[in-house]
C-alpha positions in Angstrom: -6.9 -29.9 -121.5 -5.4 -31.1 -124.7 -3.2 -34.4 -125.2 -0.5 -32.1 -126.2 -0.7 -29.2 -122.8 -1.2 -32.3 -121.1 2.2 -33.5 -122.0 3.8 -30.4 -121.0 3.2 -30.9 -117.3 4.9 -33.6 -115.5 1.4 -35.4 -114.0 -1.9 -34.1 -114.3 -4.2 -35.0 -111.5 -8.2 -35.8 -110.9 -10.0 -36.2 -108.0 -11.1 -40.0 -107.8 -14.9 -40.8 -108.7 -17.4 -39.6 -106.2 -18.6 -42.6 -105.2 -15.4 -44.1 -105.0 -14.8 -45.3 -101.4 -11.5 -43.7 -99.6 -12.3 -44.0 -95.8 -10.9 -40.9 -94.6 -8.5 -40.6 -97.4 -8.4 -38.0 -100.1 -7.5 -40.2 -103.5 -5.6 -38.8 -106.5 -5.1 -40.3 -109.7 -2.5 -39.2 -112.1 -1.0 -39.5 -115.5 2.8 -39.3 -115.5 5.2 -37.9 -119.0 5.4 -40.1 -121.9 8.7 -41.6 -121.8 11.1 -44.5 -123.7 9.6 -47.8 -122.2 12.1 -49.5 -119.9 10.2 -53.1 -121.5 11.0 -52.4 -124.6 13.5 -49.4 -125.9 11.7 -48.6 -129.1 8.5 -48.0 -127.8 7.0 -44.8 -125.4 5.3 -45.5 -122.0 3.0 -43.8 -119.6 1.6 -44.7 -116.9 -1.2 -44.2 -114.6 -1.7 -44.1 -111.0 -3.8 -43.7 -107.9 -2.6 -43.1 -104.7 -5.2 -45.4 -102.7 -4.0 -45.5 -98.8 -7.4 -46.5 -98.2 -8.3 -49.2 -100.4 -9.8 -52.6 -99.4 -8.5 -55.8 -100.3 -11.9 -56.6 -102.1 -11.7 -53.6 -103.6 -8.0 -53.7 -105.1 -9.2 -57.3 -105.8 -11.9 -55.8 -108.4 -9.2 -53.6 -109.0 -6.3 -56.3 -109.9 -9.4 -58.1 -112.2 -9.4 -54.5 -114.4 -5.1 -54.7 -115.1 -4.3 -52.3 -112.2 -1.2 -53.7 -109.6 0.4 -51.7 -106.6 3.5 -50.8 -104.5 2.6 -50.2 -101.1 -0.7 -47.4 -101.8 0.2 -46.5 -105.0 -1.9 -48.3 -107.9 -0.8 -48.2 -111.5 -1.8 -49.4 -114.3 -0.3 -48.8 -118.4 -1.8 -45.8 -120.3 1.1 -46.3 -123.4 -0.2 -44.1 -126.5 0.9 -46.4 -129.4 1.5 -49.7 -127.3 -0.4 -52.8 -125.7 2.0 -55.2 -125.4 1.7 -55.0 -121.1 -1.0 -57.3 -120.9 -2.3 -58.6 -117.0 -1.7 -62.7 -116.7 -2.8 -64.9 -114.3 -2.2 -68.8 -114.2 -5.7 -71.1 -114.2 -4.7 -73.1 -110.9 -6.8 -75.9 -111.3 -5.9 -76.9 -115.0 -2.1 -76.0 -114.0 0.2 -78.7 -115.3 4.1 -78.3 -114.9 6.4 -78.6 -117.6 9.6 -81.0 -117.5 11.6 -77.8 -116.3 9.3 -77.3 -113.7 9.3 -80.1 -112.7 13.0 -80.5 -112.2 13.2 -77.4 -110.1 10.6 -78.9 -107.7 12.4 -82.1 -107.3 15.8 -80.3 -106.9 14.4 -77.4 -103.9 11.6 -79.9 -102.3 13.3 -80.5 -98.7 16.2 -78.1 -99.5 14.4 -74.3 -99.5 12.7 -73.4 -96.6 9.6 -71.4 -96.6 8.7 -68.7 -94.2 5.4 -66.6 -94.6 4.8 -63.2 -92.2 4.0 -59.8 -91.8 6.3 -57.5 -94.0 9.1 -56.3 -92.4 12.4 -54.0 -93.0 15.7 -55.3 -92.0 19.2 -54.8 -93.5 19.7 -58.1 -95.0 16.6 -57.9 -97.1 17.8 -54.3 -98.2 21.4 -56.1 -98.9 19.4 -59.0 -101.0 17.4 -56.6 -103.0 20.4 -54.9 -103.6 22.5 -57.4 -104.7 19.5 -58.7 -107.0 19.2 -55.7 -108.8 23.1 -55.5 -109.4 23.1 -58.8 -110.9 20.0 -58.3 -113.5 21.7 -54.7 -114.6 24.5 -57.0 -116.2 22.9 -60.2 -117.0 19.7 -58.7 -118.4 20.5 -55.1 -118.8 18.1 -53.6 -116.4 18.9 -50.4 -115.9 21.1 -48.8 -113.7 19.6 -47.2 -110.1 20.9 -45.7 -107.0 20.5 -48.4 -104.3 16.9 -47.9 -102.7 17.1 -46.4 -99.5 15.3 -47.9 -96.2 12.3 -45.8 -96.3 11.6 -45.8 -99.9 11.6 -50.0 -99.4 9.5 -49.6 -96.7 6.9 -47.4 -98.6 6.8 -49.8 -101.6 6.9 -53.9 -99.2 6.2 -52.9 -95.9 3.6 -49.8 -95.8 0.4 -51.4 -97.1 -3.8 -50.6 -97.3 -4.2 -54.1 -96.1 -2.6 -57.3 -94.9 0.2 -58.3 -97.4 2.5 -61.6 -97.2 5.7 -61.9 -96.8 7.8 -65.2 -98.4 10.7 -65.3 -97.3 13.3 -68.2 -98.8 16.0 -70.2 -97.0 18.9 -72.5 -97.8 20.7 -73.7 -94.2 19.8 -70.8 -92.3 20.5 -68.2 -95.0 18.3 -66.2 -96.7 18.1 -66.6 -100.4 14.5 -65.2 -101.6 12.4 -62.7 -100.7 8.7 -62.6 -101.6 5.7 -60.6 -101.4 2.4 -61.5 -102.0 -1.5 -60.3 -101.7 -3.9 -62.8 -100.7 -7.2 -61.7 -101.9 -11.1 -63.6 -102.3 -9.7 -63.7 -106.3 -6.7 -65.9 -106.2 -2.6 -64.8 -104.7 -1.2 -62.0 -106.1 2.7 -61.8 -106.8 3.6 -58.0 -106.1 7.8 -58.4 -105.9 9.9 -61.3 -106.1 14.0 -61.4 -105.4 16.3 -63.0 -104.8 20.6 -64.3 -104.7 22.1 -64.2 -107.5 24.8 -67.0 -105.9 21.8 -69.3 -105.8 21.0 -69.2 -109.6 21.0 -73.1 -109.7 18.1 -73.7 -107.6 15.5 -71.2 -109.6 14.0 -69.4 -107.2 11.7 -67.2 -109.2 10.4 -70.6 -110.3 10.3 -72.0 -107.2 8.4 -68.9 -106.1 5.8 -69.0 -108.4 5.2 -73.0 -107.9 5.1 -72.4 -104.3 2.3 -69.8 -105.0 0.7 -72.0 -107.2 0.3 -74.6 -105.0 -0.9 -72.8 -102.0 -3.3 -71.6 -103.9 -4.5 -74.8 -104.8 -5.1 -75.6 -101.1 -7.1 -72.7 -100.3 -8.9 -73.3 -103.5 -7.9 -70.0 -105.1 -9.1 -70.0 -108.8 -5.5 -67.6 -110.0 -2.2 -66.7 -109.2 -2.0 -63.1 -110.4 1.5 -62.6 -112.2 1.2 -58.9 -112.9 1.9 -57.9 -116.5 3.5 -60.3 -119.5 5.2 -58.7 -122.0 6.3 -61.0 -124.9 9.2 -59.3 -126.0 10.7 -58.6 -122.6 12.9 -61.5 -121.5 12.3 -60.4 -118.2 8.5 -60.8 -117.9 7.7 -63.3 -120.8 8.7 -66.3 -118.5 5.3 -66.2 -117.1 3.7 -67.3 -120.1 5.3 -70.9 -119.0 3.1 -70.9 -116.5 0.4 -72.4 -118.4 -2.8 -72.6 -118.8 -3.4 -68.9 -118.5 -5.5 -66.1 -119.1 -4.4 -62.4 -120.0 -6.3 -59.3 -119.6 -7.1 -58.1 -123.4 -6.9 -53.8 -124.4 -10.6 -54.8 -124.5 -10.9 -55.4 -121.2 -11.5 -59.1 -121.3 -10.2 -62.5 -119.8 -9.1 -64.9 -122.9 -7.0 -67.7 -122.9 -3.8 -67.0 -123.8 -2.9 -69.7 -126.2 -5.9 -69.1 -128.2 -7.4 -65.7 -127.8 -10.7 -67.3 -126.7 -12.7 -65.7 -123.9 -12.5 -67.4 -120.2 -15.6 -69.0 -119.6 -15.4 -70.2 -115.8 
């Protein structure tokens, strides 16, 4: 099938490669329609994607190494036909060093936010949260605009997972404020979803997130904190870059050091 019959149909699937573990589940990858990129509005994205219900966490760990993330058993991973700018980062725990705005958020949440980490679960006030999150980032960062995600579809992307998942959730005097989940793999912590109240912007809870992350994964002695992808011209995903030292994935399929293009060497 050419790239241009390929276009025509809204995915195309494969079978996944034979040797390709699935337990007693049949995987499919796809490619989905080239459409305008939701990162940045002058460019065209596609994606692709494996539905995996039987993946290991070793394996999606291999997985997460090569640029692919997940929802729940869906994998996916940019296919853009003109574009790299999605490029996979992940933060060098041990050389970590906060920066004076960092560190000011620490001081500020230290003793104040309250931790929680579980199993996933579904309840309305995390369905209320997410909600409210989203509302608030169509108009101060001009997300854009979606039908309020029903129970199950929440469930299928947090909840329903191949393997143990994490749950963080965040509280200020009893109430709930952040909500966080996280893969903990042989690799480092991987960030799949963070939100959070938009009434608690002062206390910087995606910050406080990813500190949090980074310094449990210092205890466990976790080389990375997997941030899924950076995208420098995207307001919304080039704060992770702040996270420094770190490493992105380059379209050559390599580790480097992001501040100077060098290759990781660990």
């Amino acid at each position: 099938m050419d790239e241009r019959s390929h276009d025509q149909d809204l995915t195309t699937w494969y079978d996944a490669p034979e040797n390709t573990p699935i337990d007693s589940d049949r995987r499919r990858r796809y490619m989905s329609m080239r459409e305008s990129c939701g990162y940045l509005s002058w460019q065209t994205s596609r994606m692709e994607y494996e539905f995996a219900p039987g993946i290991t966490a070793d394996e999606y760990a291999d997985r997460l190494r090569q640029g692919w993330r997940r929802f729940g058993t869906s994998l996916f991973r940019p296919r853009c036909p003109s574009c790299a700018a999605c490029q996979s980062l992940r933060v060098d725990v041990a050389r970590f060093r906060p920066d004076r705005s960092q560190r000011r958020v620490r001081h500020a949440n230290e003793g104040v936010v309250e931790t929680r980490v579980g199993q996933p679960g579904l309840s309305r006030e995390k369905l209320l949260l997410y909600h409210r999150y989203h509302a608030h980032q169509c108009v101060a960062k001009g997300w854009p605009s979606h039908d309020d995600v029903d129970p199950a579809s929440y469930f299928g992307s947090f909840v329903l997972n191949p393997f143990p998942t994490e749950e963080w959730c965040y509280f200020i005097e009893g109430k709930m404020v952040g909500v966080g989940y996280v893969d903990a793999l042989s690799v480092g912590l991987s960030a799949i979803y963070f939100f959070h109240d938009p009434d608690h912007r002062e206390h910087s809870l995606g910050t406080w997130n990813v500190l949090c992350l980074i310094e449990t994964c210092r205890k466990l002695g976790l080389p990375h904190l997997y941030l899924g992808y950076y995208v420098k011209e995207c307001g919304s995903l080039a704060y992770k870059a702040r996270f420094a030292p770190n490493q992105v994935l380059s379209a050559q399929g390599r580790w480097v050091e992001h501040d100077t293009g060098r290759p990781f060497k660990a």
